[in-house]
Short mmCIF file of the C-alpha atoms (twelve columns), coordinates in Angstrom:
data_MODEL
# 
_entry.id   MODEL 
# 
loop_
_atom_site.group_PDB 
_atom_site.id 
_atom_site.type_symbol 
_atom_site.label_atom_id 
_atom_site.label_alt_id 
_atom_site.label_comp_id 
_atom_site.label_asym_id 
_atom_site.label_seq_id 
_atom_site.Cartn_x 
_atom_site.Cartn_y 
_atom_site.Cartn_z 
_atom_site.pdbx_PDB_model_num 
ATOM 1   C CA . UNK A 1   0.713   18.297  -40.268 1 
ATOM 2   C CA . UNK A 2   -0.541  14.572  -40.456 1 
ATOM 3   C CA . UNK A 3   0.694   13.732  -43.517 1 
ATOM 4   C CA . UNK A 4   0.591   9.983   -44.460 1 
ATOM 5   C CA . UNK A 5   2.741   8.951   -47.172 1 
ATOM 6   C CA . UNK A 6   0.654   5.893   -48.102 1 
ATOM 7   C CA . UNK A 7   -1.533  5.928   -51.384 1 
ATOM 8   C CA . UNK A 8   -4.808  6.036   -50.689 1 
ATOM 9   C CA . UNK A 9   -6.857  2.613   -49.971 1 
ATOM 10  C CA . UNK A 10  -3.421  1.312   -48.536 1 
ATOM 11  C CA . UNK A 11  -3.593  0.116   -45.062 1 
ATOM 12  C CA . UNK A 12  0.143   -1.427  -44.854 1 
ATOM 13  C CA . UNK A 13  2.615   0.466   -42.678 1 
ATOM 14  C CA . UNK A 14  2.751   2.673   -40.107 1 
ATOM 15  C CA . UNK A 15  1.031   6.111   -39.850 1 
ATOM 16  C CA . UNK A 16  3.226   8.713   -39.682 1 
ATOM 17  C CA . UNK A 17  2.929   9.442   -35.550 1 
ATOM 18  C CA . UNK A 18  1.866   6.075   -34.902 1 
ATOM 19  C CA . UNK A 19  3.745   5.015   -31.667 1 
ATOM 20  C CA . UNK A 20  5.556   1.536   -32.388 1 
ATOM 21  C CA . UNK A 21  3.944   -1.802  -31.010 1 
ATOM 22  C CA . UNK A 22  0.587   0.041   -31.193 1 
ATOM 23  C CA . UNK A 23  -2.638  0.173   -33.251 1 
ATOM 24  C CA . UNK A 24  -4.356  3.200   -34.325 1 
ATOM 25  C CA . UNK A 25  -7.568  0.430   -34.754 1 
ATOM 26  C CA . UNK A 26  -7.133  -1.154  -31.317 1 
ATOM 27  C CA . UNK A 27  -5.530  -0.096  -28.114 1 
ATOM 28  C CA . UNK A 28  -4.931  3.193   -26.329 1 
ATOM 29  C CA . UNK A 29  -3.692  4.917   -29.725 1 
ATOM 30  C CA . UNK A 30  -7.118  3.905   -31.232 1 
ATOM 31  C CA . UNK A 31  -8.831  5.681   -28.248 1 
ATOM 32  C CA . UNK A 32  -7.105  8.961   -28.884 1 
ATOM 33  C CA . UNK A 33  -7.258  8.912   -32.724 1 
ATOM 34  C CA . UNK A 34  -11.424 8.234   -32.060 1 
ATOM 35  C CA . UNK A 35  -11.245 11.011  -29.610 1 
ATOM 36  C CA . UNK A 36  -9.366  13.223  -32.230 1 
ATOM 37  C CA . UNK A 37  -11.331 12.999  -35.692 1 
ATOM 38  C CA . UNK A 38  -14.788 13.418  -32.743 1 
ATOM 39  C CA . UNK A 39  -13.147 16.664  -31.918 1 
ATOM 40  C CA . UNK A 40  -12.955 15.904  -28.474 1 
ATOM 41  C CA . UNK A 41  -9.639  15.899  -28.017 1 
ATOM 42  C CA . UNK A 42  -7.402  19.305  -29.233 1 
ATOM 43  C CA . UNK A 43  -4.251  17.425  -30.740 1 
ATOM 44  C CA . UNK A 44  -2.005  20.660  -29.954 1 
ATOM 45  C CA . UNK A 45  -2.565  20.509  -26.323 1 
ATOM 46  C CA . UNK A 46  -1.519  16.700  -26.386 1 
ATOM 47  C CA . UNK A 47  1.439   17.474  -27.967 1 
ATOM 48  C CA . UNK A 48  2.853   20.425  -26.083 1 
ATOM 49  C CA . UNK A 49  1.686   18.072  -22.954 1 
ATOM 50  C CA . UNK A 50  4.092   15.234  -24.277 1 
ATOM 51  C CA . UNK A 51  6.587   17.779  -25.498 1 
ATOM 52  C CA . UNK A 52  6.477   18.641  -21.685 1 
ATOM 53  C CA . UNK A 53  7.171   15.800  -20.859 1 
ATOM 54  C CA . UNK A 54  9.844   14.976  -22.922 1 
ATOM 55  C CA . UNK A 55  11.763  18.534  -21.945 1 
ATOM 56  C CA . UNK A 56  11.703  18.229  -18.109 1 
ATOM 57  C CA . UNK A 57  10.925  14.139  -17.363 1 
ATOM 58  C CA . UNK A 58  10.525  12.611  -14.579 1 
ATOM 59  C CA . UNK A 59  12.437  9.768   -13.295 1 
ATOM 60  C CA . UNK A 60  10.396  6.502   -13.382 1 
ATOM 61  C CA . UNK A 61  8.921   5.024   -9.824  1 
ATOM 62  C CA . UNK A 62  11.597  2.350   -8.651  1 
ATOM 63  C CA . UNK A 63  8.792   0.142   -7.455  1 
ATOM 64  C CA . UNK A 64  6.257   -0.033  -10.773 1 
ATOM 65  C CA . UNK A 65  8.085   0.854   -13.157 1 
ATOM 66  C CA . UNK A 66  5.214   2.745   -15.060 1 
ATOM 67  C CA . UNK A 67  4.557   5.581   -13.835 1 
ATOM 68  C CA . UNK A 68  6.741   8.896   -12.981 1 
ATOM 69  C CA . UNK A 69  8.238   8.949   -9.490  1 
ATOM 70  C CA . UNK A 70  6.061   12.416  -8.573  1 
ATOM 71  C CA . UNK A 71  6.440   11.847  -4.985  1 
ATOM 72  C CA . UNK A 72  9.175   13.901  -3.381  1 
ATOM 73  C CA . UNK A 73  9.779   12.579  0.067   1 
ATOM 74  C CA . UNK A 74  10.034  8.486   -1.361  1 
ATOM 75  C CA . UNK A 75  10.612  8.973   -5.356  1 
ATOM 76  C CA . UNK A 76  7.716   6.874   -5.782  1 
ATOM 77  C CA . UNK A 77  4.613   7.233   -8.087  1 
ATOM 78  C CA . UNK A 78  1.242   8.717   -6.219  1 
ATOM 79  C CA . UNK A 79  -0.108  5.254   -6.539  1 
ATOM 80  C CA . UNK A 80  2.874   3.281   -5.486  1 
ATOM 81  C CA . UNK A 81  2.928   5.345   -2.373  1 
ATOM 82  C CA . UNK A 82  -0.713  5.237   -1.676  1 
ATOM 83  C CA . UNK A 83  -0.686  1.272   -1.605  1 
ATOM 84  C CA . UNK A 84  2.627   1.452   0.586   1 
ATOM 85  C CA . UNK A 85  0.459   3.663   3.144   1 
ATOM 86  C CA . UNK A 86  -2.001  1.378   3.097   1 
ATOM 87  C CA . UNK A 87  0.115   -1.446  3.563   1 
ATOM 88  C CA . UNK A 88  1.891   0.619   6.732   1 
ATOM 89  C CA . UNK A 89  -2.170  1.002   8.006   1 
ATOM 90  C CA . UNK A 90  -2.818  -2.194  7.760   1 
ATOM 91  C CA . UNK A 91  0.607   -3.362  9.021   1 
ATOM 92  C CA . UNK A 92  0.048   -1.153  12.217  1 
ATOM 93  C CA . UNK A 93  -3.876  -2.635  13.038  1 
ATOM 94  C CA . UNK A 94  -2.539  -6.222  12.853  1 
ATOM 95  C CA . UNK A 95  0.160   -5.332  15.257  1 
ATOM 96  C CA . UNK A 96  -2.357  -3.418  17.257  1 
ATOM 97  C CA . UNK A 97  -4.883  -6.429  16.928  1 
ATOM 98  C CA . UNK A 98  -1.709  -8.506  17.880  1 
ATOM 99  C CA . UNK A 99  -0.826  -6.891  20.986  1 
ATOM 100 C CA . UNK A 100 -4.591  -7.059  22.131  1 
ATOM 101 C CA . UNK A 101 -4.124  -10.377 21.893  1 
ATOM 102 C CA . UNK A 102 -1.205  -10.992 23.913  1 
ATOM 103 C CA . UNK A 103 -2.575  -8.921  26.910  1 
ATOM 104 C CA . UNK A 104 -5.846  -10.707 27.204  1 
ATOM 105 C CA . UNK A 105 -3.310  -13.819 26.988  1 
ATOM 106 C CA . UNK A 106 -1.210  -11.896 29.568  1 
ATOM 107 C CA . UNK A 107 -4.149  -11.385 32.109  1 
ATOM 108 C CA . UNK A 108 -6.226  -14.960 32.040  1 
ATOM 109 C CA . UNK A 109 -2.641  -16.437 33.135  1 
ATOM 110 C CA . UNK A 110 -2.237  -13.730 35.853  1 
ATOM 111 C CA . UNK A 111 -5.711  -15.012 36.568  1 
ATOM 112 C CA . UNK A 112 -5.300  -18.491 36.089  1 
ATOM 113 C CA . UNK A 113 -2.423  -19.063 38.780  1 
ATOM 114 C CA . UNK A 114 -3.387  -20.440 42.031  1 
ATOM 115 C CA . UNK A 115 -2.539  -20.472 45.819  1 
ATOM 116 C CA . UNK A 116 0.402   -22.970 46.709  1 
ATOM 117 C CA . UNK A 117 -0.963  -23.050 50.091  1 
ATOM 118 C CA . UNK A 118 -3.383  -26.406 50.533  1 
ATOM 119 C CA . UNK A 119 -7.326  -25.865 50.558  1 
ATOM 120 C CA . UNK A 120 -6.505  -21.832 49.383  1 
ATOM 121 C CA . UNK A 121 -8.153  -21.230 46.030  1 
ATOM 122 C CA . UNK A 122 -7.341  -17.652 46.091  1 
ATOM 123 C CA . UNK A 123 -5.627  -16.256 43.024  1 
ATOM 124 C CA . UNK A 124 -1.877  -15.674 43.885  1 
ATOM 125 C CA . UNK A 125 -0.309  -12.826 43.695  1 
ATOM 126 C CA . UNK A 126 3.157   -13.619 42.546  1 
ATOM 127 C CA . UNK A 127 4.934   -13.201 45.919  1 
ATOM 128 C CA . UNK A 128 6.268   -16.844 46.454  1 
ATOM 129 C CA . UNK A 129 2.913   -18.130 44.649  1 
ATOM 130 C CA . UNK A 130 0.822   -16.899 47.307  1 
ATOM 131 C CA . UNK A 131 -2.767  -15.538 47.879  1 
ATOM 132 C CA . UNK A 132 -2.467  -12.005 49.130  1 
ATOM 133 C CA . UNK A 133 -3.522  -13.556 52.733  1 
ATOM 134 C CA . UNK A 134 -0.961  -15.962 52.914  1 
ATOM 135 C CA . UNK A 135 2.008   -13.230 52.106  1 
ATOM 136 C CA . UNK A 136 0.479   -10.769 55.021  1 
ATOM 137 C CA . UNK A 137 0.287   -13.876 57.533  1 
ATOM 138 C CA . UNK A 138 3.765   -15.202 56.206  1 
ATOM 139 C CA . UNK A 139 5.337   -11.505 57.162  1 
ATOM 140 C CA . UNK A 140 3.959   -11.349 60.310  1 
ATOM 141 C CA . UNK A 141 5.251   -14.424 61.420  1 
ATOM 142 C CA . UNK A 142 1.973   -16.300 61.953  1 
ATOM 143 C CA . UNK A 143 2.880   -19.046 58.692  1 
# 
């Protein structure tokens, strides 16, 4: 009904409605009262939306703290699990980055290792440090 019990030119008080710790001149309270005497917004539908609410709630997300936990699978909010995908994606192209990384590593030291054999400069092939030439001449008994 919107009934106010406060004489008129009082401004002391709360509105009947008004939610505690809020403002109907500033904050998100003022927004919806603006939005209400504009006839924008149809007060019945906001109420049987909160009264919807209030009948069947949600639980609240675990990791905000905010929002409700509409997310089935985790019991998260949409938003909480959104960011925790993206952290995963990101998570998984560092690692991939990572691993690029320690392959090109990998292969300029396979590169890098030399011939133990004197005046060879042949990259060796990790059969007793040896050039692929040496190991063939070494098994047929010509070293």
């Amino acid at each position: 009904m919107r009934v106010s019990l406060r004489r008129v030119g009082v401004r002391r008080g709360l509105l009947l409605g008004q939610p505690r710790g809020e403002s109907w001149r500033s904050g998100p309270a003022a927004l919806i009262r603006q939005a209400a005497l504009a006839g924008e917004l149809d007060l019945t539908l906001a109420e049987s939306r909160v009264e919807r609410d209030l009948a069947d709630p949600l639980p609240v997300c675990p990791s905000c703290g905010v929002r409700p936990a509409r997310h089935a699978k985790t019991g998260l909010c949409l938003v909480c699990q959104r960011r925790r995908l993206a952290e995963q994606y990101k998570e998984q192209a560092a690692e991939a980055q990572a691993h690029r990384e320690y392959q090109v590593a990998k292969q300029q030291a396979h590169r890098s290792r030399v011939c133990c054999v004197e005046g060879c400069d042949h990259v060796a092939n990790g059969t007793g440090g040896m050039c692929w030439t040496h190991t063939r001449a070494r098994r047929g008994g010509r070293a």
